[in-house]
N, C-alpha and C positions, 0 to 999 in steps of 0.2 A: 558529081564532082570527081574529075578523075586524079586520082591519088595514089601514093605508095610508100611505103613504111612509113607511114605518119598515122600517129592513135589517136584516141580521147581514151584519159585516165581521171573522171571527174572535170573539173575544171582545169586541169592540166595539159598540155599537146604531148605526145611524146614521138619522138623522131628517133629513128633507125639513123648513126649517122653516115653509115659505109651504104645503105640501101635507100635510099628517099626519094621521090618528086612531089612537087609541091604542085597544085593545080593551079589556074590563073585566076583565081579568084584574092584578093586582098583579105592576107591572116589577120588585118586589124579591123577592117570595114565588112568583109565579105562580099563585096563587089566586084565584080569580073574587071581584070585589068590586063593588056593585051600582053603575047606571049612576050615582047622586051619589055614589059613591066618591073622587072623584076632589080631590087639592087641588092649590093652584096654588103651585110653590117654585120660587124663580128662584135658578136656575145660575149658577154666576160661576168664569167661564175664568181661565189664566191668561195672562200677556199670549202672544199669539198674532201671526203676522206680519196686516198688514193686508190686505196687496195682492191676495192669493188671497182672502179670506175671503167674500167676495158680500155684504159691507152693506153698507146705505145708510140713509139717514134715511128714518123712516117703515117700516122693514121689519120685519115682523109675524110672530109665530109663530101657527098655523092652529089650537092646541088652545086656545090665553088670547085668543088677539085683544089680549094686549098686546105691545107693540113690544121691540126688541132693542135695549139700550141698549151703547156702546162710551163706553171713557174708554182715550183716547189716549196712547202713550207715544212718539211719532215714527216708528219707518214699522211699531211693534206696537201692540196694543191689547188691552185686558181687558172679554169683553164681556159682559156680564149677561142671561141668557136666560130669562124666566119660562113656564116649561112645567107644564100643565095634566095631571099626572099620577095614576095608577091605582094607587091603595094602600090595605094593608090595614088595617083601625083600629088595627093595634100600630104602624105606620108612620108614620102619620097622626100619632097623639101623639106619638110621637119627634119629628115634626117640630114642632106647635103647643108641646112642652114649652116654658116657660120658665125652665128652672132655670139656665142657664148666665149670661142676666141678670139671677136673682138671686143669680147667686153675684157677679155682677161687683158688684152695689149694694152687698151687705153687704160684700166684701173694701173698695170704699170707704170705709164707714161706719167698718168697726171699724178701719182704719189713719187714720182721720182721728182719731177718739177716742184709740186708742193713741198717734198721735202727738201730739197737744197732752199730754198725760199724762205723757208720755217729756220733753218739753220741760219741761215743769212742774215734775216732779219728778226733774230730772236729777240732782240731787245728793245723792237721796235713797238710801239705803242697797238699796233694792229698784226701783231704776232699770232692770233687766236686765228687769224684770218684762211692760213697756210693749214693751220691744226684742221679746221674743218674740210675744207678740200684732202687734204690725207686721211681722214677717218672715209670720205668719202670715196676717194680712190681707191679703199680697203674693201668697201662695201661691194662698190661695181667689181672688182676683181674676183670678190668671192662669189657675185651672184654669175658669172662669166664661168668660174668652175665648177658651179654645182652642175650649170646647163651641161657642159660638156659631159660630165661623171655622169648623170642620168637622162642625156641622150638615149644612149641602148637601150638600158634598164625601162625607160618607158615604152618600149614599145617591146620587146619580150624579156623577159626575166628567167633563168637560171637558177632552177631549186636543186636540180640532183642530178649525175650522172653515171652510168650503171649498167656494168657489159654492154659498154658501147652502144648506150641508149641515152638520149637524152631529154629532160624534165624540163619544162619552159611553162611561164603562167602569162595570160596578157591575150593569145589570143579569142578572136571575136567567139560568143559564145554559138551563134548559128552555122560558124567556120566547122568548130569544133562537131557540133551533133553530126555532121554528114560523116566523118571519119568512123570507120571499125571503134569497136569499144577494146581497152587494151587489155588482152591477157596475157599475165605474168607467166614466163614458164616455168617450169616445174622445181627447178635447178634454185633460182632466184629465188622463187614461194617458199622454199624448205628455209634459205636462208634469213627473210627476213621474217617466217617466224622462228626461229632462234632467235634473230636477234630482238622481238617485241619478246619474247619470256625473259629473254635476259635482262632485258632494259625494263622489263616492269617486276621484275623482284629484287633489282637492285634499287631502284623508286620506291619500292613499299617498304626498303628495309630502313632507308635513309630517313623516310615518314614515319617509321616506327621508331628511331632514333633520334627526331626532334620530339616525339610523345615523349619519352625521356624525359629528353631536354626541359618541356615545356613542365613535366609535374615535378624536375626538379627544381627549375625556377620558381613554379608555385609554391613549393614548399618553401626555397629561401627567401622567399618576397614575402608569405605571411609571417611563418616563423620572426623572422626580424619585423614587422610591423606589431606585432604581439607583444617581445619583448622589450619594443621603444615604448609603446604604450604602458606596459606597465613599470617600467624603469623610470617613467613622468610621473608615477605617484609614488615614488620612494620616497620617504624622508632625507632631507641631508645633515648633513653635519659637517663642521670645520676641520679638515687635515690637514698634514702637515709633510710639506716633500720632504724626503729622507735622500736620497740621491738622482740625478741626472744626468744627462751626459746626450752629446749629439751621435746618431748612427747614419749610415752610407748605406746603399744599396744599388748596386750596378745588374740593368737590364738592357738585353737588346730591345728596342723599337724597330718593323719593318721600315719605315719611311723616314725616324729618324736617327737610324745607329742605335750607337748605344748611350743611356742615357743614365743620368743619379739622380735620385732620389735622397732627399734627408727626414729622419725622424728627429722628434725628442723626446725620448724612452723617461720616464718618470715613475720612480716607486717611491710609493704616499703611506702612510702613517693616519690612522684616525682611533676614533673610541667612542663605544657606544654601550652604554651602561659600565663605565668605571672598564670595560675590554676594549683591550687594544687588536688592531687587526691591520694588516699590510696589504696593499695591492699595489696593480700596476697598469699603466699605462703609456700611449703613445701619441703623436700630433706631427701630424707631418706637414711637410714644408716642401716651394717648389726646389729651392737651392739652399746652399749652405748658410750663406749670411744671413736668411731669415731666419733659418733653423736657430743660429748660433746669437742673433737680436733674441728670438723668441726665451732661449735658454736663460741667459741673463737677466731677460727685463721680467718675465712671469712664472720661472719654473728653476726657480736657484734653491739651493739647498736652504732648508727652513723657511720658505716662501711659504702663506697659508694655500689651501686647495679646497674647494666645494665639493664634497665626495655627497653622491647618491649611494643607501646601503637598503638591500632587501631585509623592512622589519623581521621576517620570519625566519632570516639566516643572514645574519649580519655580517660574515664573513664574505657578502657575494656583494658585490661593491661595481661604482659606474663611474667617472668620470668625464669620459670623452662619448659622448652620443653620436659623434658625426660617422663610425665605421659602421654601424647600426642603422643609423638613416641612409649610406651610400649602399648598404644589402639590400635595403624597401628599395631603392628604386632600382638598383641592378636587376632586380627577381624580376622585377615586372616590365623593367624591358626586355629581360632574357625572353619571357613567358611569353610576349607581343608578338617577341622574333619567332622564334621557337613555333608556336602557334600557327603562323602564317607560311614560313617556311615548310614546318608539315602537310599544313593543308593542302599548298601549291605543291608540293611532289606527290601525296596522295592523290591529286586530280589530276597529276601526269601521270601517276603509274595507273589509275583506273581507263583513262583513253588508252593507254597502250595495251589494256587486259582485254577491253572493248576492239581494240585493234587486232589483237593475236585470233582472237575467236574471229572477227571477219575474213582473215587468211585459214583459219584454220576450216572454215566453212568452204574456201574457195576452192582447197588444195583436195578435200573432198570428196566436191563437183566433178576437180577436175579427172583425181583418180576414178571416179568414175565413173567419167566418159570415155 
């Protein structure tokens, strides 16, 4: 298969994009297609870092002699690669089809119709009729868009691009064997092991920081499950609220501003063996007027109160169980999180350590050779 700057990197192709020919054979079938076989589909990355990537204005792929367009997103970019490829006539019309923008036209068409219709005859007893035709016009539009969006993508895909080399998946796998196998040079090897040390001890550190996380949850999930349980076998006794009053508390929320909060702050009055002893307590509320019902109708001054008190130091008193049971379950879904989140960075920073030692074995070789 006569070829040039075109690799196999694994299941990967990689393309020289300043130096390439493609052979006549079809990169999806691998069947020989004559020398106009060939049509021209431009590839569209997904945003990719910039800094490595080798463009520049003006720089040209070798099979189209058209240029290599990026649309920037600050230090990535999405870049548009039009490559002049070798395919079979079922390919070929796969790609020239147009059905996907016609499905996009008619789902306009018949949701614009249905909708003035639906408007029109809203109050009409077969109203529902227009709704269905519009749900349906939504549907066919969107399946119209997906076609068009993963046109390309189905037939080569855009993983990485890198001193003006580029990463594509999707070609046939018996295309791929006949190509050189790809070696990285030297420049680039040095660079991406840095960057696998780096990315894998900042993965084992973050993994080591949900371990943390994970035996702190533990501990506040038992902890509070211990002391709810034995808070259930206190005794109680009748007290007596001594003062009240409503409290405010203002937090920001990411998604909804900022938001209040109300308690009802209560200090109770009880007695156990002829001693008296004081606590204190809270119950919160989503807004004020429940705060301020609650205040009135169950926690007014001389209101009686169900106090739980530890026989064995009676001065250590319970009330309110709910802050207690909301720490059981926080712990234990912190822990869940926590847990799983470690794990999953742990099994990314172990492939990347796996990763650095296979560079590090290459770069090796290559020195030497």
């Amino acid at each position: 298969m006569s070829s040039a700057g075109l690799y196999c990197d694994g299941k990967q192709l990689v393309i020289d994009l300043q130096s390439h020919v493609f052979p006549d054979r079809c990169v999806k079938t691998n069947q020989e297609v004559p020398a106009d076989g060939k049509l021209l589909v431009p590839l569209v990355s997904k945003r990719l870092p910039l800094k490595r990537s080798g463009w520049h204005e003006g720089l040209r792929v070798a099979s189209s002699g058209n240029a290599v367009t990026m649309e920037p997103w600050g230090q990535v970019g999405s870049f548009t690669v039009p490559l002049l490829l070798p395919l079979s006539s079922q390919w070929q019309r796969q790609q020239k089809s147009l059905l996907g923008n016609w499905l996009v036209y008619f789902g306009l068409l018949l949701g614009t119709v249905s909708g003035i219709t639906f408007v029109i005859f809203i109050n009409a007893d077969w109203f529902w009729v227009p709704s269905i035709f519009l749900v349906l016009a939504m549907l066919i539009g969107l399946s119209g868009a997906v076609m068009m969006a993963t046109k390309s993508s189905s037939l080569l895909a855009i993983t990485q691009i890198e001193d003006g080399k580029l990463w594509v998946t999707g070609a046939h796998p018996d295309w791929l064997a006949e190509l050189p196998r790809w070696q990285m040079p030297l420049a680039m090897l040095d660079r991406h092991i840095l960057m696998a040390n780096v990315g894998k001890w900042i993965l084992w550190t973050f993994a080591g920081v949900c371990g943390i996380g994970f035996l702190f949850a533990a501990w506040l999930g038992i902890s509070s499950y211990v002391y709810l349980q034995s808070v259930k076998t206190w005794p109680t006794v009748e007290g007596k609220i001594v003062t009240s009053g409503v409290t405010e508390q203002t937090f920001y929320a990411k998604r909804r501003g900022w938001k209040t909060t109300y308690a009802v702050e209560v200090t109770y009055s009880y007695a156990v063996e002829d001693q008296s002893f004081t606590g204190k307590t809270s119950f919160s509320y989503g807004d004020e007027k429940a705060a301020g019902g609650a205040l009135y109708s169950q926690y007014s001054v001389d209101e009686p109160i169900t106090v739980r008190y530890n026989p064995a130091n009676p001065s250590q008193s319970a009330v309110n169980l709910f802050d207690a049971e909301t720490a059981q379950v926080s712990g234990a879904v912190l822990c869940g999180t926590m847990l799983v989140a470690g794990l999953i960075l742990l099994w990314f920073g172990t492939r990347e350590a796996r990763r650095l030692r296979t560079l590090e074995a290459e770069r090796a070789a290559l020195s030497a050779a």
